[in-house]
C-alpha positions, 0 to 999 in steps of 0.5 A, a space after each residue: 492432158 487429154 493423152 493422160 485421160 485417154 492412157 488412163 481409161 485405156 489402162 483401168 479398161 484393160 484392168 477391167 476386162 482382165 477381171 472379167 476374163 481371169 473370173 469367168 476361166 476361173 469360175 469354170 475350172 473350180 466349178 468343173 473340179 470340184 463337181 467332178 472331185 465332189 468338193 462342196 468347198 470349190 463349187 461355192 468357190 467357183 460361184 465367188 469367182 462368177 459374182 466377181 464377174 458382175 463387179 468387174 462388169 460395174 467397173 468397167 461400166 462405171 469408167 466408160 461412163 466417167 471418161 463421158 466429157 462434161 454436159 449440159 445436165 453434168 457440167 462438172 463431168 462424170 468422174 462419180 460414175 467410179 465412185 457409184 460403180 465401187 459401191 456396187 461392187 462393196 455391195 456384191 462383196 457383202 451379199 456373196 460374204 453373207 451367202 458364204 457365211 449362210 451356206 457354210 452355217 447350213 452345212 455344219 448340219 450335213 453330211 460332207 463327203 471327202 473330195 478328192 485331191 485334184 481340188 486341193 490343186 484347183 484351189 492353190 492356182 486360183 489363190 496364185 492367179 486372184 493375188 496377182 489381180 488384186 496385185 495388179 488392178 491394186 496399183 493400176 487403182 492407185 497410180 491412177 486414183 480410180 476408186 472402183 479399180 482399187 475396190 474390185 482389187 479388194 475383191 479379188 483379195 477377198 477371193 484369196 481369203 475365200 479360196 485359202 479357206 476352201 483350201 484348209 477345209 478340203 486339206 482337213 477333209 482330206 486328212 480326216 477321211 486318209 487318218 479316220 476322223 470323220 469330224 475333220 470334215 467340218 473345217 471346211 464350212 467353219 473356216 468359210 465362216 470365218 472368212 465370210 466375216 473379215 470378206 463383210 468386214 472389208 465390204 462395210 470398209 470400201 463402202 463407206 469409204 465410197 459413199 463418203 467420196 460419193 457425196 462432194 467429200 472436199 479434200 482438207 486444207 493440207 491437201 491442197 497447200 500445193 494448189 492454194 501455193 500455186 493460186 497466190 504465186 500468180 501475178 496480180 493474187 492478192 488473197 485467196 479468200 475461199 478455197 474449195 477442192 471437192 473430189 469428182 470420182 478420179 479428178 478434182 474440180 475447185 472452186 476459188 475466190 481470189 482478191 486483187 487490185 481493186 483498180 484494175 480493170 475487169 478485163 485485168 481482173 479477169 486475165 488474172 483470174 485466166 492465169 490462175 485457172 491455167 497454172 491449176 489444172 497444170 496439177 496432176 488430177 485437177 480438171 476444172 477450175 471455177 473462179 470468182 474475183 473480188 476486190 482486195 479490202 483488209 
């Protein structure tokens, strides 16, 4: 068990510092090229790719902390760090999408300069490299239900979204200054506005769904028929009388009552409850069981 824990943070920790790596080159490159190509465009780019620097950080922070072993003030463990460090990321994700809407908006009201080519070049390398990370950490997240990998995979996904529309914005720059339509210009900051709406969207989306598994969300009945099986398959369970899986971050935590014999002894009754609780945590993301014993009546 304890070497599944330890490949887990060793996999979701390497996916977080591939984040923060991948971000910081790129938001170097885009930020270089499209000062020097003059492309407003890439430059607000770049700076998404920086922001994304600070989510990658929560992350990573955010599994450190839930990988912390259970504790006299956290006895159920740490596994909500995840959870707290995916609503920071959701939270960044609005406030770059509400920046991007706000200097697209701004721009409509400025003169804007054709860039040159070279950042049409940057702009398709930075779609290629942010789809493959949200590729990668988007099923490094699943395989291992960590909640702030999948949300900083949507982030990288909202890059993709935020470079495709500097891509058409400097493409129609481009076209506009090469065919002689000066108004061409303005694709770039209207389609930044319409990116920076579905990249609000998104954000509202992964941080409702994160502050919904932040506050102790117990998984429903037929999500734990395999667990509730297990329970009564174990000799001596007579009935489940309560039956609560509660999501702790990546890992579940149940608390259950079980009915057997009344006239058995209590260490009989508590070898039982022993077994029940070992046969649990055999489940894959169970990692703690909290039994309590009551008598079998009809």
């Amino acid at each position: 068990m304890n070497d599944v824990k330890d490949e887990r943070y060793q996999q979701v920790q390497f996916a977080a510092w591939v984040g923060i790596i991948g971000n910081i080159i790129l938001a170097l490159i885009k930020g270089v090229i499209g000062w020097l190509a003059g492309s407003r465009a890439l430059v607000a780019d770049a700076v998404h790719s920086a922001s994304d620097v600070v989510g990658s950080v929560a992350v990573l922070i955010g599994v450190r902390a839930a990988k912390l072993p259970p504790d006299e003030d956290h006895p159920y463990g740490h596994g909500k760090a995840e959870s707290i460090a995916a609503i920071i990321v959701a939270v960044l994700l609005f406030i770059v999408g509400f920046e991007i809407a706000l200097s697209a908006i701004k721009s409509l009201n400025e003169p804007i300069e054709v860039p040159g080519i070279i950042a049409i070049y940057a702009v398709i390398f930075s779609i290629v490299v942010k789809e493959l990370m949200f590729r990668y950490k988007y099923r490094l997240g699943k395989k291992y239900r960590s909640e702030a990998l999948i949300t900083d995979a949507w982030h990288h996904r909202s890059d993709v979204f935020s470079s495709i529309a500097a891509l058409i914005g400097i493409g129609a720059s481009i076209l506009g200054g090469y065919i002689g339509v000066p108004w061409l210009v303005y694709a770039d900051p209207l389609a930044g506005i319409f990116v920076a709406g579905l990249i609000l969207k998104m954000a509202w989306g992964l941080g409702k769904q994160s502050i919904h598994n932040a506050l102790d969300h117990v998984l429903h009945d037929e999500d734990t028929v395999e667990m509730r099986e297990t329970a009564l398959n174990v000799d001596g369970v007579l009935k489940i009388d309560e039956f609560l899986a509660r999501e702790h971050g990546h890992y579940v935590i149940i608390d259950i009552k079980i009915s057997v014999d009344p006239h058995i002894t209590v260490e009989e009754g508590h070898a039982i409850g022993k077994k029940v609780k070992a046969e649990l945590v055999k489940i894959e993301h169970v990692q703690d069981v909290r039994i309590h014993i009551n008598p079998f009546s009809e």
